[in-house]
C-alpha positions, 0 to 999 in steps of 0.5 A, a space after each residue: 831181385 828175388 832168388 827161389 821167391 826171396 828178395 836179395 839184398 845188400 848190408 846196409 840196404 833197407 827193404 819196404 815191409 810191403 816189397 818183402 816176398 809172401 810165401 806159402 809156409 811149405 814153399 818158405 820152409 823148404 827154400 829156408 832148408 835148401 839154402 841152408 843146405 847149399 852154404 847159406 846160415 839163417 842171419 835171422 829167423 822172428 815173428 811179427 803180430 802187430 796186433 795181439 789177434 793178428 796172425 802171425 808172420 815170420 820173417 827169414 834172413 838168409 846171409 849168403 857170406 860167399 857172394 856178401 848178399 842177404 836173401 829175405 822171405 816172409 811167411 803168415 801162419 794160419 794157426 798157432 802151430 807150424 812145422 818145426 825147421 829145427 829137426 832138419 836144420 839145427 841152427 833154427 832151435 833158438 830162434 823158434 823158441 823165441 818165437 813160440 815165446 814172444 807170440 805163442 806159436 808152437 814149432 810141432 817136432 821142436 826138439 827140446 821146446 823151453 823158454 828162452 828169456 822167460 817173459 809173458 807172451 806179447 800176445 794175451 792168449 797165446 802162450 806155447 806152454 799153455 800158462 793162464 793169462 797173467 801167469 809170469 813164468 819163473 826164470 829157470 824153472 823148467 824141464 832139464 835134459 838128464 841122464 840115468 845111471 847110477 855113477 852119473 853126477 848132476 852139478 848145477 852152477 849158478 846162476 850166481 857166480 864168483 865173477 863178474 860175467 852175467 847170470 846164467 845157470 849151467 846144469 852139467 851131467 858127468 860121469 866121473 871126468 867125462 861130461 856127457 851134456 852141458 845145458 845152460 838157462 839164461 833170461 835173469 837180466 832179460 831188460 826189454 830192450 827191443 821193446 824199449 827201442 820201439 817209438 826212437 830214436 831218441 837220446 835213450 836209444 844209442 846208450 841201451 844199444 851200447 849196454 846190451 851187452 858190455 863188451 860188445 859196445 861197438 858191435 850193438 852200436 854200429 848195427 843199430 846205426 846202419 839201420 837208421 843210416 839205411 832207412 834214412 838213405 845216409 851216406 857215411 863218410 869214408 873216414 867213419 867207416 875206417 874208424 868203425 872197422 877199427 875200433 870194432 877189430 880192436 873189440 873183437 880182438 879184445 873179446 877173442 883175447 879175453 876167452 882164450 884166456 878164460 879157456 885157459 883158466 878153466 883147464 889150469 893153464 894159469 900162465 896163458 891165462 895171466 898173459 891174455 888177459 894182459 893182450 886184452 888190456 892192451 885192446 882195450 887201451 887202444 880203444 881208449 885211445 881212439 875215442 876216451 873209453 877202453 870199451 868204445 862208448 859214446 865212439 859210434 853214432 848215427 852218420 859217422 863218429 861222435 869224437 875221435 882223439 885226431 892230431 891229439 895228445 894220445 896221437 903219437 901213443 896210439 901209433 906208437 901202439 899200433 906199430 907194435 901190434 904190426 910187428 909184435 914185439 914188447 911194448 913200446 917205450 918213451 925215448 931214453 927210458 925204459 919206461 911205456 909210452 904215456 899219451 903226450 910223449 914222443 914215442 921212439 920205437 926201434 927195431 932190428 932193421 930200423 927206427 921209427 919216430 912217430 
C-alpha cells in the first residue's frame, strides 16, 4: 500500500529494498515536508552507496504515530548536492549533516553545516567540507556560533568532565545569567558500530548493540532483534513481548527518574535530586530482578528472552516491589521487621484497606 508514492508499513514488518517506492528528488522533498506538516516526524532520514562511485541514495522513514504506520520513500541524487529540507522543516538538520559526513554530499541552504561524528568520508573523494583525501578531521575542531558584544561570556565546558557521563564539549554564550545560545560537539567515543555490525549477526553483534549506550541497554537491544525477527518472519512468544515491554518501561522510567534529578541538581535543588536518584536505584533493582542485571543485559535476544528469574528466589521480592510502585507508598518490608525486602524472604505488605501476601 503506497501513500503520496511512499510504502506503508507497520513496526516490525520488513520491506524488500527493490519494493521501496523511487521518487524524483522534488517529488521526495515535498512529500517529506507535506507529511511533516500534517502530524507526521521524520523516524529516519540516511544515504546509501554501496559503492564509493555509486550515487547516492537516501532513504526516508516517515512515523505516522496516530494511525501507528510507518511510510518509506527512496530517492537517488544526480549529484554530490541537494536542497537542503532543513530550512522548512528543522527536525531534518542532523541527519543531513550525518549524511553529507558519511557519503559527502552537500544539503545547499544547510543552516549551520558541521560534522557530527568526525570521521573520514565512506566514500574517497567525496567529502562535504573538501578535506584531502586521507586527511582524519580533528573531533571538535570546528567553526562555533558566537555572539558580539562587549558584556558577552563565552564558557566552554569539557569535553572532559567531572562525572561519569560520556565526552561531549558544550560552548555557551552568556550574558551575565541569561544564556543566549547552547552548542554541544560530541563524536570523542565515536566507535563504528554500525560498520561493525555489517556481515552479523554473529555473537559480537547483541553485546555492541547493548553497550551503544549504557543506559539504553534494553532500548538498542529490542530494536535490533525486531529487525532480525522481521527479516527472518519470527514470531515472538506473547510472554517475551510482556517482559520486553516491562523491562524497557522500567529503563525509561530509570532514564527519565535520573534526569529530572540531574535537572534538579543543576539548579541547586539538592533534595529532589538525592531523592530521584534514590527512585531510579529502585528502577534499576527491578530490572535486576527481572533478569540479573540492574541495566538489563543479556535479558533480550533474538526470538524472545535469554533468561528471566520466573518462580525463583527473587520471585516474591520483584512483586513485593511492584506492588509498591502501583500503590506508591514506602518500600516494602519483610514480615515482623522493619527492615526491606531481600530476594528469597516472603514479603508481607500492608496497606490501609488490606493485606497482601505474595
Amino acid at each position: 500500500m503506497k501513500d503520496n508514492g511512499f510504502a506503508i508499513l507497520r513496526t516490525g514488518q520488513a520491506i524488500p529494498r527493490a519494493q521501496i517506492p523511487q521518487l524524483s528528488f522534488a517529488e521526495f522533498r515535498r512529500t517529506i515536508l507535506d507529511a511533516v506538516a500534517g502530524g507526521q516526524r521524520i523516524a529516519a532520514l540516511f544515504g546509501d552507496a554501496p559503492a564509493p562511485a555509486d550515487q547516492v541514495t537516501l532513504y526516508a522513514v516517515l512515523s505516522d504515530s496516530a494511525r501507528a504506520l510507518l511510510h518509506i520513500g527512496s530517492t537517488t541524487l544526480d549529484t554530490d548536492r541537494f536542497a537542503s529540507l532543513t530550512p522548512d522543516c528543522p527536525q531534518a538538520h542532523l541527519f543531513e549533516r550525518e549524511i553529507a559526513e558519511q557519503y559527502g554530499v552537500i544539503p545547499e541552504g544547510h543552516p549551520w553545516l558541521k560534522p557530527v561524528r568526525f570521521h573520514s568520508s565512506y566514500r574517497p573523494g567525496h567529502d562535504a567540507w573538501g578535506r584531502r583525501q586521507g586527511e582524519v578531521p580533528v573531533i571538535g575542531v570546528m567553526d562555533f556560533y558566537r555572539v558580539e558584544g562587549e558584556e558577552i561570556n563565552e564558557v566552554a565546558v569539557g569535553p572532559v568532565h567531572a562525572g561519569i557521563i560520556e565526552p561531549g564539549h558544550f560552548r555557551f554564550q552568556c550574558h551575565g545569567e541569561q544564556v543566549f545560545h547552547l552548542e554541544i560537539s560530541l563524536g570523542y567515543q565515536h566507535r563504528g558500530v554500525e560498520r561493525a555490525l555489517i556481515g552479523g549477526p554473529n555473537k559480537r553483534s547483541m553485546h555492541m548493540m547493548e553497550a551503544v549506550a549504557g543506559d539504553t541497554s534494553i532500548g538498542h537491544a529490542t530494536a535490533y532483534c525486531e529487525a532480525l525477527e522481521a527479516l527472518a518472519g519470527c514470531q515472538v512468544p506473547i510472554r517475551g513481548e510482556v517482559l520486553r515491554s516491562i523491562a524497557l518501561e522500567l529503563e525509561r522510567l530509570a532514564n527519565h527518574t535520573g534526569d529530572l534529578g540531574a535537572l534538579a541538581g543543576d539548579v541547586g535543588f539538592l533534595p529532589t535530586a538525592s531523592f530521584c536518584g534514590r527512585i531510579r536505584g529502585d528502577f534499576l533493582n527491578l530490572t535486576a530482578l527481572l533478569c540479573g542485571s540492574r541495566f538489563g543485559r543479556s535479558l533480550v535476544r533474538p526470538a524472545g528472552l535469554r533468561s528471566t528469574r520466573r518462580r525463583t528466589a527473587g520471585h516474591s521480592a520483584w512483586n513485593a516491589w511492584m506492588l509498591h510502585f502501583a500503590t506508591w507508598r514506602t518500600p516494602p518490608t519483610c514480615s515482623g521487621t522493619r527492615r526491606p525486602c531481600r530476594p528469597g524472604s516472603k514479603a508481607q505488605v500492608s496497606s490501609n484497606r488490606k493485606t497482601v501476601v505474595l
